[in-house]
N, C-alpha and C positions, 0 to 999 in steps of 0.2 A: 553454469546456467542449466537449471531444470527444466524450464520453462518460459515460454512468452506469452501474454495477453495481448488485447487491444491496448491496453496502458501501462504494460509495463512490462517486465522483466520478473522471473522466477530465481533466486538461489537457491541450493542448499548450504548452510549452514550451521555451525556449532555454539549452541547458548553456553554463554561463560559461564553466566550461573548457575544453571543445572547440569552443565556437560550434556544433554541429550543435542541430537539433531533436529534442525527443525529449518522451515521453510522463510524466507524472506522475499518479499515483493518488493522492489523497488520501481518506483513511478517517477519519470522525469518532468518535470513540472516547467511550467514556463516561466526565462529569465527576465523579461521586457515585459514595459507596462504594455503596448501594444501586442504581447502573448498573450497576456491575464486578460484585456480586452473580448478577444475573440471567441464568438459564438460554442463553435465548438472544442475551444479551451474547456470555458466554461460551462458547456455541456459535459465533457470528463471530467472537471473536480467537481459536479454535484456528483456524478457519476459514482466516483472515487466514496464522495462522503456518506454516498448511499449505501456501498458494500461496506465499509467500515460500522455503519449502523446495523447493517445487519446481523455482521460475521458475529457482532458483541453477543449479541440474543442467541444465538446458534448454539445449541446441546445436541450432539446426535452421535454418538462410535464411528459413523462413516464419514462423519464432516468435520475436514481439517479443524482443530481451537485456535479460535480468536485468542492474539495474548497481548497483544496493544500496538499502539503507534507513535513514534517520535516521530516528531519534528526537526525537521533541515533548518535548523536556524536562516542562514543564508536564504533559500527560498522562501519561508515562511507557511510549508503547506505539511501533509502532512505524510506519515510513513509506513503502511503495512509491514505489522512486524506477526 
C-alpha cells in the first residue's frame, strides 16, 4: 500500500500490458442492501463517481492519468484503475 483516502486504499502496481508501474485505488463498496441504503454510503459513491468524472477530463504532466475502471462484478460498483 502507497496510500490511503477517505474511500479507499492506494497500491502500487505493475500493468501487464505495458510492463510500466502504475498506481491502483481500490474502494470497498458496500455488501448489504441496507449499506447501499445509507446516506453516507451513498454520499461516497456519488463521491467516487464524481472523481472518476473528472480524473477522465484531466490533461496536465503533474496529474496522475486517468486509464479506466472495472467493475467488481460481485459488488456491482465501480473500480479506479
Amino acid at each position: 500500500m502507497i496510500g490511503r483516502g477517505t474511500y479507499g486504499h492506494v497500491y502500487i502496481a505493475l500493468s501487464v500490458t505495458t510492463g510500466e508501474t502504475i498506481a491502483v485505488k481500490q474502494v470497498e463498496m458496500p455488501r448489504s442492501f441496507s449499506d447501499k441504503e445509507d446516506q453516507r454510503i451513498k454520499g461516497m459513491i456519488s463521491s467516487l463517481k464524481a472523481e472518476i468524472e473528472l480524473l477522465k477530463d484531466l490533461d496536465h504532466p503533474n496529474i496522475v492519468l486517468y486509464l479506466g475502471a472495472c467493475l467488481d462484478m460481485e459488488q456491482h460498483f465501480p473500480v479506479s484503475v
